[in-house]
LUMKOLTI-285292 format. One record per residue: residue in three letters; x, y, z of N, C-alpha, C in turn. Coordinates in nm, 4 decimals. Layout:
! residues N
{site Ala {X Y Z} {X Y Z} {X Y Z}}
...
***
This chain:
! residues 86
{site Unk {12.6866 10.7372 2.4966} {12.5761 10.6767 2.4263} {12.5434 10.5398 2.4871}}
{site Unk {12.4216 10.5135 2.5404} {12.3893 10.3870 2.5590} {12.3841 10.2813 2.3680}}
{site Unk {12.4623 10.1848 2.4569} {12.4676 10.0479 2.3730} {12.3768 9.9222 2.3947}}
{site Unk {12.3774 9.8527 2.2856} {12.2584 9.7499 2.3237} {12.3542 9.6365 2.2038}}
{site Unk {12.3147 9.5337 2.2482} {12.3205 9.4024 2.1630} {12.1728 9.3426 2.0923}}
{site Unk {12.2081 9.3526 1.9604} {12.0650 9.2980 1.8796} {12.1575 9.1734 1.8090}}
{site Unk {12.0463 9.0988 1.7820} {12.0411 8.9227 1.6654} {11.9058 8.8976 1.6668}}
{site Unk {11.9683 8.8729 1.4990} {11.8634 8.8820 1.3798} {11.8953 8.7192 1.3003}}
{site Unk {11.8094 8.6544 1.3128} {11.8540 8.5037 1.2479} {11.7577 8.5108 1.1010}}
{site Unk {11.8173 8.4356 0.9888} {11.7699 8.3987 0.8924} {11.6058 8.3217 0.9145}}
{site Unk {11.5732 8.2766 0.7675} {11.6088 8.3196 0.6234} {11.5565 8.4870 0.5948}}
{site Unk {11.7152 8.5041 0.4762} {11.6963 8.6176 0.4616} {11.6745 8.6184 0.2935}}
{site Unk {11.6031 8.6451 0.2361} {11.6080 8.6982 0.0805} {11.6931 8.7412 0.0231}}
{site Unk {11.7802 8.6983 -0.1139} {11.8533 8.8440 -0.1642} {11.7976 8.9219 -0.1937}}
{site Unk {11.9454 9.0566 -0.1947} {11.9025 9.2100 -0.2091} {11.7927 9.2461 -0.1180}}
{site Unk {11.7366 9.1903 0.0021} {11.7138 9.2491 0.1395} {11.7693 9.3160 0.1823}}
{site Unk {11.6975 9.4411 0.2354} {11.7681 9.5350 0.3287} {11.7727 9.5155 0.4741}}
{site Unk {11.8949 9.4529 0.5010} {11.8339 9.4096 0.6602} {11.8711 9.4874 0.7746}}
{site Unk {11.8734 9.6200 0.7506} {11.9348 9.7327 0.8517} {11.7477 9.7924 0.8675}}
{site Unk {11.6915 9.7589 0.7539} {11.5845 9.8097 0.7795} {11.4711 9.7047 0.8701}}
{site Unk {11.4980 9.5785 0.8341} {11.4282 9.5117 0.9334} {11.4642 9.4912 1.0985}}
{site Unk {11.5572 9.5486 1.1226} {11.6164 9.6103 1.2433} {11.5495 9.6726 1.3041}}
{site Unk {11.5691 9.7773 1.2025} {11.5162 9.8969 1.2385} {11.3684 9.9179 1.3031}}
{site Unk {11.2590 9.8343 1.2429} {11.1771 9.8427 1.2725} {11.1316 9.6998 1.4034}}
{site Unk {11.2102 9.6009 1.4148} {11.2761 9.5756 1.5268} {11.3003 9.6104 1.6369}}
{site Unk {11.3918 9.7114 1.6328} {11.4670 9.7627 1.7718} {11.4670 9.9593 1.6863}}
{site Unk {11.4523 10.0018 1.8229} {11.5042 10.1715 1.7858} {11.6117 10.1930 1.7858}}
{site Unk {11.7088 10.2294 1.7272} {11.8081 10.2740 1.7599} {11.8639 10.3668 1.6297}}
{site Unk {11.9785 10.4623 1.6469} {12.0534 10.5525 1.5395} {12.1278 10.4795 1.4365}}
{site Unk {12.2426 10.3904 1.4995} {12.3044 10.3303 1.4041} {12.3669 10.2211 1.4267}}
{site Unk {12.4574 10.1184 1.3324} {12.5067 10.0229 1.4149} {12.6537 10.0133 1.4259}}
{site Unk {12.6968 10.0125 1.5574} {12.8216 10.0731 1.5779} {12.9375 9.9416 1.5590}}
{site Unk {12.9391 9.7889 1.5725} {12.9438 9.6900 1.5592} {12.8994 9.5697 1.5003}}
{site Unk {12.9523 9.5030 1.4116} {12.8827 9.3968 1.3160} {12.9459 9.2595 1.3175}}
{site Unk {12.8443 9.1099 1.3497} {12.9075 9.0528 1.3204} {12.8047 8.9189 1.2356}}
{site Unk {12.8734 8.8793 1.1224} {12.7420 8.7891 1.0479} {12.8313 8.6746 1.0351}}
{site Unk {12.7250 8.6046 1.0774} {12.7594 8.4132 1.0394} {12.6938 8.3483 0.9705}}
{site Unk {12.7553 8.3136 0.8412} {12.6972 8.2609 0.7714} {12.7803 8.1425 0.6631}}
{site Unk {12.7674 8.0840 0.5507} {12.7968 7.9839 0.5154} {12.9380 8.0525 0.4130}}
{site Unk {13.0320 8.0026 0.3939} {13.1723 8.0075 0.3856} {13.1699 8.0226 0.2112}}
{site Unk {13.1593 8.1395 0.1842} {13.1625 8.1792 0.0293} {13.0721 8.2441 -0.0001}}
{site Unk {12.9776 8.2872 0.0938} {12.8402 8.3562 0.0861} {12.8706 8.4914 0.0603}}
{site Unk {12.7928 8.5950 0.0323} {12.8844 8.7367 -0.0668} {12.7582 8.8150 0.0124}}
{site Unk {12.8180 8.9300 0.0751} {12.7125 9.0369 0.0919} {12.7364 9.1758 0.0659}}
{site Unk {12.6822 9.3074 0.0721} {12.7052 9.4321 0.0305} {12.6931 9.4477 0.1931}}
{site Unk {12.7735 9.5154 0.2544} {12.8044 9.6242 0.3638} {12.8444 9.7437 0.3319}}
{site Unk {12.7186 9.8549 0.3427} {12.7261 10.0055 0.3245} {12.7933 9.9714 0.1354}}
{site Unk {12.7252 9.8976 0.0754} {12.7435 9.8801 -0.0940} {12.8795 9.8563 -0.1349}}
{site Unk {12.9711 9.7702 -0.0037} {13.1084 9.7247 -0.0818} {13.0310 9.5811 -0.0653}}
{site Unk {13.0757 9.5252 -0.1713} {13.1393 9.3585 -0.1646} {13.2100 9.2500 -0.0256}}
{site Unk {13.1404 9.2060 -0.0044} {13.2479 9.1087 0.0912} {13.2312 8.9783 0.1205}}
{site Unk {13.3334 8.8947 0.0999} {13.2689 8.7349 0.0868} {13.3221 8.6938 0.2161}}
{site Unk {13.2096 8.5985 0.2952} {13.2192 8.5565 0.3945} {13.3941 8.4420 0.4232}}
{site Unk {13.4578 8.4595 0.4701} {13.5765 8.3362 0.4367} {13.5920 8.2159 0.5629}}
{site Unk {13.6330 8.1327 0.5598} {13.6461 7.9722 0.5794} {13.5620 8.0042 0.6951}}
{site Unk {13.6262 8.1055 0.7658} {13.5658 8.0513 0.9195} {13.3908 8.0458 0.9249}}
{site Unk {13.3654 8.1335 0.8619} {13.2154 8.1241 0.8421} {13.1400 8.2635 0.8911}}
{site Unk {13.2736 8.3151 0.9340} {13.2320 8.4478 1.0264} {13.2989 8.5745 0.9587}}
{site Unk {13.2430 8.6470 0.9630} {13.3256 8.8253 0.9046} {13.2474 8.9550 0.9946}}
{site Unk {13.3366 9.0027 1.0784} {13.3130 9.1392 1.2021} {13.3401 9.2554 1.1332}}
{site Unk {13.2623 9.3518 1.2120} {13.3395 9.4531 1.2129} {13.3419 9.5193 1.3290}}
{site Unk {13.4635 9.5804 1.3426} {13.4451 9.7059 1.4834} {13.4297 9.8462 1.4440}}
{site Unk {13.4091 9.9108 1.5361} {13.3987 10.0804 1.5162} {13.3882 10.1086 1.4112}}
{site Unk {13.2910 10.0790 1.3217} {13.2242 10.1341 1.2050} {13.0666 10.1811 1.2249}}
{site Unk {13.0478 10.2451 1.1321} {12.8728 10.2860 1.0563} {12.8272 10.2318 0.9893}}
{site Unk {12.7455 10.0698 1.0242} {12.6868 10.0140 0.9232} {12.5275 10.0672 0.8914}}
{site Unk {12.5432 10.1765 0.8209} {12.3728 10.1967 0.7232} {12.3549 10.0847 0.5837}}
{site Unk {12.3866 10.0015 0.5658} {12.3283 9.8875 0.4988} {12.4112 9.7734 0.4619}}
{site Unk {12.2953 9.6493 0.4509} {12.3412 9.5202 0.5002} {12.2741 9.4466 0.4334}}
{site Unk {12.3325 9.3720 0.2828} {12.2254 9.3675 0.1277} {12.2865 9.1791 0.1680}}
{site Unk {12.2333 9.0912 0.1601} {12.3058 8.9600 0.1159} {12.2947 8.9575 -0.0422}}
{site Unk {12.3803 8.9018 -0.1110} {12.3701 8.8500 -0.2471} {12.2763 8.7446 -0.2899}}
{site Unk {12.2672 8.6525 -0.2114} {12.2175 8.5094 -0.2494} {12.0727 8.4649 -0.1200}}
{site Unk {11.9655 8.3936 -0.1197} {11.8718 8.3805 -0.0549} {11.9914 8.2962 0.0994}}
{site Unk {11.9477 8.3622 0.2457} {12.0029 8.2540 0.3041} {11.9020 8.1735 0.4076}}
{site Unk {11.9955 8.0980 0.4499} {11.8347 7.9861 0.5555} {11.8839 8.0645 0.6789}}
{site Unk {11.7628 7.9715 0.7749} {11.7953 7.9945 0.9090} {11.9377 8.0068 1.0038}}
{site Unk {12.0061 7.9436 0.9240} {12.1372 7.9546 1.0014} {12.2313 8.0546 0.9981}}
{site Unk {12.1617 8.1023 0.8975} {12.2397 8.2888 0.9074} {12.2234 8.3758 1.0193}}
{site Unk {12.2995 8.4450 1.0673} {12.2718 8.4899 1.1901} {12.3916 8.6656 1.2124}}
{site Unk {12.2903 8.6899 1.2517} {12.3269 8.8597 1.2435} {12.3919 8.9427 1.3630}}
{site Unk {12.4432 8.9642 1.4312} {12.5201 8.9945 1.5722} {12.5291 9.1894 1.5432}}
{site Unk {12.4507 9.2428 1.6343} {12.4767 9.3754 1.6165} {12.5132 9.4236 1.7156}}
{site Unk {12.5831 9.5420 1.7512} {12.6073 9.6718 1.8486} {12.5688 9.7483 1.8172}}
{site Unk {12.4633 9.8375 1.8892} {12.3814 9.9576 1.8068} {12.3655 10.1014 1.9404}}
{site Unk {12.3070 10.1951 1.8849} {12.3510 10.2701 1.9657} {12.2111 10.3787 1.9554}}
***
């Protein structure tokens, strides 16, 4: 499978779907790699679990299927979205 690197910078709205503004973004199937930076206590839904951003400011993932990517809370520009997509 060809791979590609996408980033997506803030502001983002809560309860945004931001797999979908991707999507219409860039083409691609799915995202095979995730990585979001954002402010240190910030809470988002990945594929509808819970996960709070911790100290470092950063939370990855590898070799997963991210179909959705909800923030909890409105964020600014300095949010920033790091994808692997495929």
């Amino acid at each position: 499978m060809n791979q590609c690197f996408v980033q997506i910078t803030g502001p983002f709205i809560a309860n945004q779907e931001i797999v979908s503004i991707l999507k219409v973004q860039y083409s691609f199937s799915k995202i095979v790699k995730l990585g979001i930076q954002a402010k240190t206590g910030h809470k988002c839904k990945i594929n509808s679990q819970e996960i709070e951003i911790g100290k470092t400011g950063i939370y990855e993932l590898n070799d997963v299927e991210v179909d959705s990517i909800v923030f909890m809370q409105n964020e600014n520009e300095s949010t920033i979205i790091d994808c692997v997509v495929e």
